[in-house]
N, C-alpha and C positions, 0 to 999 in steps of 0.2 A: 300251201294253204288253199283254201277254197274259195270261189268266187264269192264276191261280193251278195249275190245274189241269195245265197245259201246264211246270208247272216240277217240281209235285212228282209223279214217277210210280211207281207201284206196279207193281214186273214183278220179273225173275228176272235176277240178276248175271251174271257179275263188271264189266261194262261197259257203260254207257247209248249210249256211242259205235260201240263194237265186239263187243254181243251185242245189245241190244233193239233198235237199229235197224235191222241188216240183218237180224235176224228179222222188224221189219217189213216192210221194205222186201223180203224174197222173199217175203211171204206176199201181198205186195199184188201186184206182178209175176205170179207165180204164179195166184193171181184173177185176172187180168188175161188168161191165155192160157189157159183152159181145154183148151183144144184139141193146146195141146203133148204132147207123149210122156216127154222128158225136159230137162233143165236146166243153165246150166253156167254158173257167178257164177265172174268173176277179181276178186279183190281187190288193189289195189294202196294201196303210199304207206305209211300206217301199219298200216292194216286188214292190208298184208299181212306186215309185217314182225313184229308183235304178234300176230297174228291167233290161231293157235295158242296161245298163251296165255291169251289171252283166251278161246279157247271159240268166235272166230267162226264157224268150219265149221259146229261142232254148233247152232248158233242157225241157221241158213240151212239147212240139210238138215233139220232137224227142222221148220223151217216150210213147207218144199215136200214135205214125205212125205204120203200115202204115193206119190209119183213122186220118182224119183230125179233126182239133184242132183250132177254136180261141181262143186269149188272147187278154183280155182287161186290159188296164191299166186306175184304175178309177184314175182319178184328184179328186174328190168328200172328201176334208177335214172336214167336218162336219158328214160322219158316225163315230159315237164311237164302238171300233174294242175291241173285247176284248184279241187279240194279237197283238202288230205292225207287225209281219209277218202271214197274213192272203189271205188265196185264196180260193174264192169261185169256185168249179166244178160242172158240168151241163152235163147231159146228153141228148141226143137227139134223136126220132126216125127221121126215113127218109122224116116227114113228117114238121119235124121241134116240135115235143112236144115234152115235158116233159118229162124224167124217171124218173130222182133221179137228186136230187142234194146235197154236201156235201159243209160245212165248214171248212178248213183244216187250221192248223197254222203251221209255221215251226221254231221249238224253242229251236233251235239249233244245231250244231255240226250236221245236218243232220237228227236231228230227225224230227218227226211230229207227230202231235197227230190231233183229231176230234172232234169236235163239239160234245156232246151230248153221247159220243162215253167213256166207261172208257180206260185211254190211254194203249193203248198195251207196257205195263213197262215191260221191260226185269229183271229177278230176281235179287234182291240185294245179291252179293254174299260178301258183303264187310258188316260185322255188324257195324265197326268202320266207322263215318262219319266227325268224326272230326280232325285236326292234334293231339290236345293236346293227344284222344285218342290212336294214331298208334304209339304215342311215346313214351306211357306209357306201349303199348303193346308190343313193340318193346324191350324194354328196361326192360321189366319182365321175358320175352323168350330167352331175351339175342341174339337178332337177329337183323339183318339189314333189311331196309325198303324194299328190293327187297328181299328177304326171304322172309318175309310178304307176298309179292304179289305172292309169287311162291307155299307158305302152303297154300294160300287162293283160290286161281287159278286152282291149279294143275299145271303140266308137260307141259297141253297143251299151255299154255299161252306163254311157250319159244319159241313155233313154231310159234305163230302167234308173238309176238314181234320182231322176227329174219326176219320176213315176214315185216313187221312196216320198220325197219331197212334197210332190200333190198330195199325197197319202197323208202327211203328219200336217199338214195344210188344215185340209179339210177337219181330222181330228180334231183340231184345235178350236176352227170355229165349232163346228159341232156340239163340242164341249162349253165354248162359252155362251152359248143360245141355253141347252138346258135345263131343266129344274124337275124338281121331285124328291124323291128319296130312293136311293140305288135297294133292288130286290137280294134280299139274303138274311132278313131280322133284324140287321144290327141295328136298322133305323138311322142310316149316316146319310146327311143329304147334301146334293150337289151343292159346292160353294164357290164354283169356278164363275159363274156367271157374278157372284157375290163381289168376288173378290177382284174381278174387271173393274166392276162397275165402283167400288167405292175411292173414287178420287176424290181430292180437295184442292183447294183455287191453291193455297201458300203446299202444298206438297212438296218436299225435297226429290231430289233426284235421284238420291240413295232410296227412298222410301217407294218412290216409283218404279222403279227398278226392281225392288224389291216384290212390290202388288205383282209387277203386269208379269214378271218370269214364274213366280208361283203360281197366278191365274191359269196361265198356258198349261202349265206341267198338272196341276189340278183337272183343267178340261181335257187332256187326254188319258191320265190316269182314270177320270171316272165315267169316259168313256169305253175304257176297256173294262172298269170293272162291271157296266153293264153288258157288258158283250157287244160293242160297238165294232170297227173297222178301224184297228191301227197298223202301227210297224213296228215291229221287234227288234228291238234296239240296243242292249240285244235279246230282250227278254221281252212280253208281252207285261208282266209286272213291273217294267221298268220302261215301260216305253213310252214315260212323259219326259224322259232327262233333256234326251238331246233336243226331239222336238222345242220345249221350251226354252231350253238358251239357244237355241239356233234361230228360233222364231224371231228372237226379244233381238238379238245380234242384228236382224233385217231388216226390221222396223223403226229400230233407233237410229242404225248406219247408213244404212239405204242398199244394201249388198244385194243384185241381182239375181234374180233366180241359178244362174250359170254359177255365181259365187256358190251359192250353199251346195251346189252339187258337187264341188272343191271340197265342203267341210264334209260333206255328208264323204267320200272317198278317204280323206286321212282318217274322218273316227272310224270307217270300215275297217283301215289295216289295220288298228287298234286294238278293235273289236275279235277280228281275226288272230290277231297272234296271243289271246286272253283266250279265244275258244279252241285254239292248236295245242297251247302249251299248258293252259292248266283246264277252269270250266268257266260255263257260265248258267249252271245250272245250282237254282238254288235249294235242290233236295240234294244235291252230291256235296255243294259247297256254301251253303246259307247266303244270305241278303248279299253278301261283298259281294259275290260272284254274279250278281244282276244287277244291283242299284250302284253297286261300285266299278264295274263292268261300262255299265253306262254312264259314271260319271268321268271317267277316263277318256271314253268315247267321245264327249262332248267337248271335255278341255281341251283334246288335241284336235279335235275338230274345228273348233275357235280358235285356236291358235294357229291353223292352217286358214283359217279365214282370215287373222291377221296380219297373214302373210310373216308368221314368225320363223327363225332359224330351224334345222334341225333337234338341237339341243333342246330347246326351251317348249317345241312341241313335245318333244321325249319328256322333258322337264312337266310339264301340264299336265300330261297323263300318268305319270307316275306319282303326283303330289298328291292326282284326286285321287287313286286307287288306295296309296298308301293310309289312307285317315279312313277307309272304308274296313278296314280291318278286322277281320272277328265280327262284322256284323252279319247276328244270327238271323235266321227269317223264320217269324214267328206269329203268322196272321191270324187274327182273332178269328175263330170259329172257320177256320180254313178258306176264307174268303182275303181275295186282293182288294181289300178297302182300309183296314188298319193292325200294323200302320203305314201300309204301301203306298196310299196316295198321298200321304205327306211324305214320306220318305224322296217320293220322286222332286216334289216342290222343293227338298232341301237341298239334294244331291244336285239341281238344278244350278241353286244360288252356290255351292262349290264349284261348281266347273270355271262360273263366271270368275270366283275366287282364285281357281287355279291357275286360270289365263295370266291374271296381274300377279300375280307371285313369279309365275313364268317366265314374266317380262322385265322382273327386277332381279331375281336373285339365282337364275339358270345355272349359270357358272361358277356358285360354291356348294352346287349340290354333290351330295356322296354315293345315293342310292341310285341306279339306273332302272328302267323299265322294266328286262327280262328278270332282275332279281324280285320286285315286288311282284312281279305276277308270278313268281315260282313261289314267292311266299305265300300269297294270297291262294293257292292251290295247298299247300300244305296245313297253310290254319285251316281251312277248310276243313278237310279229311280230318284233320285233330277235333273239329267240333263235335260234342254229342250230338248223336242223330233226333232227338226231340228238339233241336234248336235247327235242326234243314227241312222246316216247309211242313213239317209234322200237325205241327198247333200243339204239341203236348209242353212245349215248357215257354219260359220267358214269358211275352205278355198276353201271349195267349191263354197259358196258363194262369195265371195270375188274374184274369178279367173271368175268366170261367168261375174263378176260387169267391166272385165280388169281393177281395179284399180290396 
């Protein structure tokens, strides 16, 4: 598996699939023909059906400026793609011909790869790719799953996770400061600062609990869907989960910045063996495979914060994935606002769920971790493709229809 580094990324929203990668992916293209005059990327599949929502134009012409740049967005459902996230780039002399052109995918979490091209795969510094693996390893060494990642890593990996940290930090306040109404029609307005701020003198602790972890997950969700600075977690649409229970974890507990760089390292190898073995892309494999992805992330991450067993962090992360199941991703008018910023809020208050389930009932579980993420890859694949990030069915469709 791959470095840690390659899962958590620090860039600029609403989408790791369909704003940071084809931002990178023109800027590299771009580098790549110096020589061109001008530019012309067609998006097709989801990139082009979402795209506009998403913000993917303005990520692609903002990475080819200052030369100009068209993007087409094909309607054309009869090419067979061999990515759903797929964008063809074109270069142009001044004359208007031909230089190069390339086929790019983008397959997730910000990565991309080429047509024809062997993908430039950063080193597997991880030989273990499976849970049952790291547990066994773990459990042989006599070490915790963030030792693992710190023997395998090195040193440096606490500076860049401390880095991770300040990252989803800053998000957070960010998001709770706030207000307005997020750009894209739907007319959804920020409720993160809202929902801070409404406390009461007789509040219960469930209830607080409840406010202050949706708050969080809300102020980085709509953070990104403005196009803010978050961390991909493993998704850019999902990247209020962990943030906000790891947040709410440090403020209620007292856990040291050094502690969460512990959690943030166990939901890495998490995250990691969910993006080896099946996705975390949710045009290849709908919502489970990002908001479910990250809610797995978070539970075993907290549960590495509570300093839990083997088992019952395996336990944490397989309880929140497995209820994420089949969830389709189907944001209204191609935009990560709904219902992806409540989703994050929810998937939030599971993880927290998952932890105390973890803690009581580990040891009459039946399902192990590498079986639900095999599953969670194959319901995937089994979904119709209007229910992966398309906007054509479920509630997108349905809100389109004003029924």
């Amino acid at each position: 598996m791959e470095s840690l580094k390659e899962l958590y990324r620090i860039g600029r929203g609403p989408s790791s699939s369909h704003t940071m990668a084809p931002g990178f992916a023109a800027k590299m293209f771009s580098d790549e023909h110096p020589e061109a005059d001008h530019f012309r990327v067609t998006l097709f599949g989801s990139l082009s059906k979402t795209g506009k929502g998403h913000m993917t134009d303005v990520a692609v012409i903002d990475a080819i400026a200052p030369k100009t740049c068209e993007v087409v967005f094909s309607d054309d459902d009869n090419i067979v793609l061999d990515h759903p996230n797929t964008m063809v780039f074109e270069a142009f002399d001044r004359d208007g011909c031909l230089l190069a052109s390339d086929e790019i995918y983008s397959v997730g979490g910000g990565k991309i790869e080429v047509k024809d091209r062997p993908p430039v795969k950063p080193n597997d510094v991880y030989v273990i790719s499976s849970f049952a693996g790291v547990k066994y390893h773990c459990r042989n060494k006599n070490i915790r799953i963030s030792d693992y990642v710190f023997q395998t890593e090195g040193e440096e990996i606490k500076k860049y996770l401390a880095q991770v940290w300040q990252a989803m930090k800053e998000a957070i306040q960010r998001g709770l400061e706030a207000e307005g109404v997020l750009a894209g029609g739907l007319g959804v307005q920020r409720k993160a600062k809202y929902l801070y701020g409404q406390h009461h003198i007789d509040e219960s602790q469930t209830t607080r609990e409840n406010r202050l972890v949706c708050s969080y997950a809300f102020a980085v969700s709509e953070e990104n869907a403005g196009g803010g600075i978050i961390v991909t977690a493993p998704t850019c649409g999902s990247s209020g989960v962990v943030p906000a229970a790891f947040y709410y974890a440090q403020q209620r507990y007292g856990f040291s910045d050094e502690d969460m760089i512990r959690a943030l390292a166990g939901a890495g190898i998490v995250g990691n063996i969910i993006k080896t073995n099946a996705s975390i892309s949710g045009a290849e494999c709908g919502c489970q495979a990002e908001i479910g992805s990250a809610c797995s992330m978070a539970a075993a991450g907290l549960a590495e914060l509570f300093c839990l067993d083997m088992d019952q962090i395996e336990y944490a992360a397989e309880v929140a994935m497995e209820h994420h199941l089949g969830l389709t991703c189907d944001p209204i008018n191609g935009l990560v606002q709904i219902p992806c910023i409540e989703r994050n809020a929810v998937a939030a208050m599971r993880a927290l769920n998952a932890l105390s389930l973890a803690d009581f009932l580990t040891h009459s579980r039946k399902i192990s971790f590498d079986v639900v993420v095999r599953t969670m890859y194959e319901t995937g694949r089994d979904l119709f493709s209007k229910y992966r990030e398309t906007s054509e069915g479920g509630l997108a469709k349905i809100y389109n229809e004003k029924n």
